[in-house]
Each structure stands twice: as structure tokens, then as C-alpha cells.
KOLZA-138280 format. One record per residue: residue number from 1; x, y, z of N, C-alpha, C, O in turn. Coordinates in steps of 0.1 Angstrom, whole numbers, plus 2048, in hexadecimal, padded with zeros to 3 digits. Atoms other than C-alpha are relative to their C-alpha. Example, Ala and Ser with C-alpha at 12.3 -4.5 7.8 and 13.67 -1.06 7.14 Angstrom:
<pts>
PT seq n_X n_Y n_Z ca_X ca_Y ca_Z c_X c_Y c_Z o_X o_Y o_Z
PT   1 809 7F4 800  87B  7D3  84E 809 80C 800 813 80C 807
PT   2 7F7 7F5 800  889  7F5  847 7F8 80B 808 7FD 816 809
</pts>
This chain:
<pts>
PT seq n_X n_Y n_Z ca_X ca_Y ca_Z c_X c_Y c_Z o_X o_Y o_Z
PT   1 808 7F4 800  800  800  800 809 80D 800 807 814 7F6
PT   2 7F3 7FB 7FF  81E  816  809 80C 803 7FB 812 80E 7FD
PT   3 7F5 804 801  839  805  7F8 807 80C 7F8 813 810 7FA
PT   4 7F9 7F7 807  83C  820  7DE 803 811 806 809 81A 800
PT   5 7FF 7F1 7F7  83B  840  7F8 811 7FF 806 815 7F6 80D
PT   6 7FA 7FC 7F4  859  84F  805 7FF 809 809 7F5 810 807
PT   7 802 7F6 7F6  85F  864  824 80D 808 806 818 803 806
PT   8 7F5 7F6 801  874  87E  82C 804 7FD 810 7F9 7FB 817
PT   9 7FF 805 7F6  885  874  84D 7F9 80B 80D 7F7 808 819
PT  10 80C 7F7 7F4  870  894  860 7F2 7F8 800 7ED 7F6 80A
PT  11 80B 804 802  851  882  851 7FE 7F2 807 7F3 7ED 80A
PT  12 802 80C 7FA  85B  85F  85F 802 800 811 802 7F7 818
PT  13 7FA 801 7ED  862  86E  887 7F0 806 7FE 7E9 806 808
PT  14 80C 7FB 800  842  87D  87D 7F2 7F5 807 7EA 7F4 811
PT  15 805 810 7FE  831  85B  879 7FF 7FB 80D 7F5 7FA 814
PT  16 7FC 807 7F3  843  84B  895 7F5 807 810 7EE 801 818
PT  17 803 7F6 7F4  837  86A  8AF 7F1 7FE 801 7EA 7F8 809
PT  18 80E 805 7FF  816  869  8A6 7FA 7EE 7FF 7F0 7EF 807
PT  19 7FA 808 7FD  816  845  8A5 801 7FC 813 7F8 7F6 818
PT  20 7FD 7FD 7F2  823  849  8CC 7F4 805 806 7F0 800 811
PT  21 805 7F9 7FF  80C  860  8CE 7ED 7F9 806 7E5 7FD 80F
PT  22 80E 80A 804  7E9  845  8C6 803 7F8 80E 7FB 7F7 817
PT  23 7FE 80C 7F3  7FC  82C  8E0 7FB 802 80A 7F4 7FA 810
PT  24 806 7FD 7F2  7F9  843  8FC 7F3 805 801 7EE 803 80C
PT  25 810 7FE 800  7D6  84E  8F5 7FA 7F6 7FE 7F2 7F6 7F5
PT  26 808 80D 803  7CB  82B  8F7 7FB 7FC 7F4 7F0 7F6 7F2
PT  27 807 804 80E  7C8  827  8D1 809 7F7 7FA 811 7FE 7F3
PT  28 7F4 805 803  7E1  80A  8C8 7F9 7FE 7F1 800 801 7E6
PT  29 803 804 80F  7CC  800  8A9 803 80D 7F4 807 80B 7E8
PT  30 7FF 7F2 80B  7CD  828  899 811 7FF 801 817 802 7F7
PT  31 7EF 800 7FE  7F5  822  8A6 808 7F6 7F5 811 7F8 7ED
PT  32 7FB 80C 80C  7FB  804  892 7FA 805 7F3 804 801 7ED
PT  33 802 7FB 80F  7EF  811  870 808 80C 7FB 80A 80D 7EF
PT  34 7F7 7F7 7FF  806  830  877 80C 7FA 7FE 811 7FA 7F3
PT  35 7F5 80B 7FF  824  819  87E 803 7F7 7F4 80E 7F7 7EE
PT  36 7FC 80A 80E  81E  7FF  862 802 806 7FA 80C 802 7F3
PT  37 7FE 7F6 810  81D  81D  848 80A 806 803 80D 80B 7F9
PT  38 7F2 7FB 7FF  83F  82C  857 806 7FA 7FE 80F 7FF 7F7
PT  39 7FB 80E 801  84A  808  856 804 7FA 7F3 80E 7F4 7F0
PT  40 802 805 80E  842  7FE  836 80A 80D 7F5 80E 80C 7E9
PT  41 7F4 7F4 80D  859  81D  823 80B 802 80B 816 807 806
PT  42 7F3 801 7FC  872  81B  841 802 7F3 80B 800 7F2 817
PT  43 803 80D 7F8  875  7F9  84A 80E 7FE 80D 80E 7F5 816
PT  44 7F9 7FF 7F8  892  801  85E 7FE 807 80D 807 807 816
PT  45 805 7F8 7F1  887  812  87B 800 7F7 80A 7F7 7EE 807
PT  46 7FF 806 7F6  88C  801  898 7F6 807 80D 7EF 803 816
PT  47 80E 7F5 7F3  877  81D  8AE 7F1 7FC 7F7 7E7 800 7FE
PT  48 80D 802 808  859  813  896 7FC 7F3 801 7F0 7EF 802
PT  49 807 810 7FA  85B  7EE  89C 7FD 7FF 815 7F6 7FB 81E
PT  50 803 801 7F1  85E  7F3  8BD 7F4 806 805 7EF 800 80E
PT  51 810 7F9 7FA  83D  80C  8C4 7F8 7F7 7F5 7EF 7FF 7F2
PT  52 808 806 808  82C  7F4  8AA 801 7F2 80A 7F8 7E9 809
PT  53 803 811 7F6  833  7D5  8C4 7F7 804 809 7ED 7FD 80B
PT  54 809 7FD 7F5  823  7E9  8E0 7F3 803 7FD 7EA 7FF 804
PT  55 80C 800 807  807  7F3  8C9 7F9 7ED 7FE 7EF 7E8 803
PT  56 807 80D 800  802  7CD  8BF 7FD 7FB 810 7F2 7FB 814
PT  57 803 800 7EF  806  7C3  8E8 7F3 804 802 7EA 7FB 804
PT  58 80B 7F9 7FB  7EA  7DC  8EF 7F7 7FB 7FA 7EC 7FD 7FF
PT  59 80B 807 805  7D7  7CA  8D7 7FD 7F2 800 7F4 7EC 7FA
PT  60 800 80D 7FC  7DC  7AA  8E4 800 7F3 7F3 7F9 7E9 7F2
PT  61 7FD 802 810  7EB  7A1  8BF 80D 7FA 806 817 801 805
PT  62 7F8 809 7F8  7FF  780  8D3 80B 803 7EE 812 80C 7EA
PT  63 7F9 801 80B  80C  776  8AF 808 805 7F5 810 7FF 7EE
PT  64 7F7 7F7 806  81A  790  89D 808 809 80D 812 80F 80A
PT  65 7F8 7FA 7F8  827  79F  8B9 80E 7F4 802 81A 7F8 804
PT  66 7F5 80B 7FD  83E  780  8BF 807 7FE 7F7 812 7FA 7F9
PT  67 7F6 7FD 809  849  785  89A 806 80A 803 810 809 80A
PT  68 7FD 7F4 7FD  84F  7A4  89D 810 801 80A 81B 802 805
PT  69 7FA 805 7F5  863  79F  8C2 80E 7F9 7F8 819 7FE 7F7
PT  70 7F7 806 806  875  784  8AE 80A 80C 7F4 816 810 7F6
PT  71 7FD 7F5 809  87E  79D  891 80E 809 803 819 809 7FD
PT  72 7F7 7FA 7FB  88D  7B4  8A8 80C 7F6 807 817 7F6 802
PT  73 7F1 80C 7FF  8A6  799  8B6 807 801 7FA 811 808 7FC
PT  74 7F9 803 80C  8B0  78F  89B 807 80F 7F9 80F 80F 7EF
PT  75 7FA 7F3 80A  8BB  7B4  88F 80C 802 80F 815 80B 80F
PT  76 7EF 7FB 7F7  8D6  7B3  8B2 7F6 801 811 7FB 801 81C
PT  77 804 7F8 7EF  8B8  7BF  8CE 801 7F2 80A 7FF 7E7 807
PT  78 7FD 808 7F7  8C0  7AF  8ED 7FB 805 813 7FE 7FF 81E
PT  79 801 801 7F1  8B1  7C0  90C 7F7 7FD 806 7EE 7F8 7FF
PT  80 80A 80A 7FF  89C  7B4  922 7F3 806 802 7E9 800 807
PT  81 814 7FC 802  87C  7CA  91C 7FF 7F9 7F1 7F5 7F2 7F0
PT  82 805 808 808  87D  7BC  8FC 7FB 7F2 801 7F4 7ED 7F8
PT  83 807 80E 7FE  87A  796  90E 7F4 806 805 7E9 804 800
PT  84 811 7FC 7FA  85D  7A5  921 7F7 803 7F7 7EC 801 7FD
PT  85 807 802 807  84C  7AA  905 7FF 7F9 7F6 7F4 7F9 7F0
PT  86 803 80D 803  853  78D  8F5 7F6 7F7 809 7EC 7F2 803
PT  87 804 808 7F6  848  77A  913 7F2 804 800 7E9 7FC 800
PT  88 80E 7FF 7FF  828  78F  914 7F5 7F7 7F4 7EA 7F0 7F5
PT  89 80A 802 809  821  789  8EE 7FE 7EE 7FE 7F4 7EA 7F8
PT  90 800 808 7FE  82B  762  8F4 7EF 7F9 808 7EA 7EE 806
PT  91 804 804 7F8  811  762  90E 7EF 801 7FA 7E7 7F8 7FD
PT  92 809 801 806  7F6  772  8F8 801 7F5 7F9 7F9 7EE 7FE
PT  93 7FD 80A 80A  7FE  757  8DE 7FD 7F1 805 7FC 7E7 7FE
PT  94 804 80A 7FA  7F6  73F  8F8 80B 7F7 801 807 7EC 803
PT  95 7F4 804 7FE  81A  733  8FB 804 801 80B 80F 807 80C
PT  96 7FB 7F8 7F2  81D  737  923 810 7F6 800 819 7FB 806
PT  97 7F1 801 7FB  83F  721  922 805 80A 7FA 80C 811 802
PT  98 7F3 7F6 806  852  738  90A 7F9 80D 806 800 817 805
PT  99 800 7F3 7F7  840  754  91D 80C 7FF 80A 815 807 80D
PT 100 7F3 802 7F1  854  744  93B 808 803 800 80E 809 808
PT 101 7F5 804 801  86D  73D  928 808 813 7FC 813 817 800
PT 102 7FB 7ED 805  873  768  918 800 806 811 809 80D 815
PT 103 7FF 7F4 7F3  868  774  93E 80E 7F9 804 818 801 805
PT 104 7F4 804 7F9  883  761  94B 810 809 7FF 817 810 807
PT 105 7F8 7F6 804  89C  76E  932 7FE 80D 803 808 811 809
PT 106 7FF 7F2 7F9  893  78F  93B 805 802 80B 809 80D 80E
PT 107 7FD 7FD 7F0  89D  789  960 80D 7FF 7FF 816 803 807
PT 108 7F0 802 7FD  8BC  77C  953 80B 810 7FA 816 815 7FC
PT 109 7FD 7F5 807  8C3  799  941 801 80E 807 80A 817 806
PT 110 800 7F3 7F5  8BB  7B3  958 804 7FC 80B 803 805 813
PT 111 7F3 801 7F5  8D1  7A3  972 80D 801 7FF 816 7FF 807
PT 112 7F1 7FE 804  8EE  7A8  960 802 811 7FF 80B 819 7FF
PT 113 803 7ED 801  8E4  7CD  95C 803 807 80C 802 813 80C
</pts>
């Protein structure tokens, strides 16, 4: 829908803020449609997957959030708010061992901290 739009990097913190902005006014679904269309012409953002996890979370959107989660891993992230929300979106997903198994990591992670 997107694919052919660019954005000027003021237009993409633009996105993101408002975006941010949906989250905290209790609107994760208006948040997520802001996000994916930042997403989708700057697939690199790392601040845009990440308020697009909390948006799915809030929407109790187990399974893409656990891609997602994974996603970011896989690109180096390693701290342990990101297992905590792994572990949440595990838990939506109906996965309570690998919930266990992400909260855990988190404790181990933030004991090294």
C-alpha cells in the first residue's frame, strides 16, 4: 500500500511521535496503522518496531507480536524489556512455557545489569 511512498526523515519521527502519541491515549489499533505505514517505507527503524510491539501487546495481538519480538533479536536486541515482552506476547499466544521461559531470561539479564 505504501511500498511506493517515500519520507523525508522529519516525516518519518513525524509518524513514529504520533504513533506514540495513539499508544498513550489508549488507541493502540489508530497506533498500529501509523507504525506499519512508517514501517513499510522505513523498514529500518527500530523505534517503529518497537512502539508497534507495544501497540500489538495492547491489543492482545499474542502472535505477531512474538514475530515481531523475534525480528528484533535477531537484528542484535538483547535487553531484558524486550524478553518481557516477549514473554507477555508468548503468553498471549497461549505459550505459558516459553512465557516462562522469556520471563526468566529477563531476570537473567537484568541481573547482570
Amino acid at each position: 500500500r505504501y511500498e511506493s511512498m517515500t519520507l523525508k526523515p522529519t516525516q518519518q519521527r513525524l509518524l513514529l511521535m504520533l504513533g506514540w502519541l495513539h499508544l498513550q491515549c489508549g488507541q493502540p489499533r489508530r497506533a498500529q496503522v501509523l507504525l506499519e505505514a512508517l514501517l513499510s517505507v522505513a523498514p529500518e527503524r527500530r523505534d517503529g518496531r518497537r512502539a508497534l510491539l507495544l501497540a500489538l501487546l495492547q491489543q492482545g495481538l499474542g502472535e505477531p507480536a512474538v514475530r515481531l519480538c523475534r525480528q528484533l533479536q535477531e537484528d542484535g536486541e538483547e535487553e531484558p524489556g524486550l524478553w518481557l515482552c516477549l514473554s507477555r506476547a508468548e503468553q498471549l499466544a497461549g505459550r505459558l512455557d516459553a512465557a516462562r521461559a522469556a520471563h526468566a531470561r529477563a531476570l537473567e539479564l537484568e541481573a547482570r545489569e
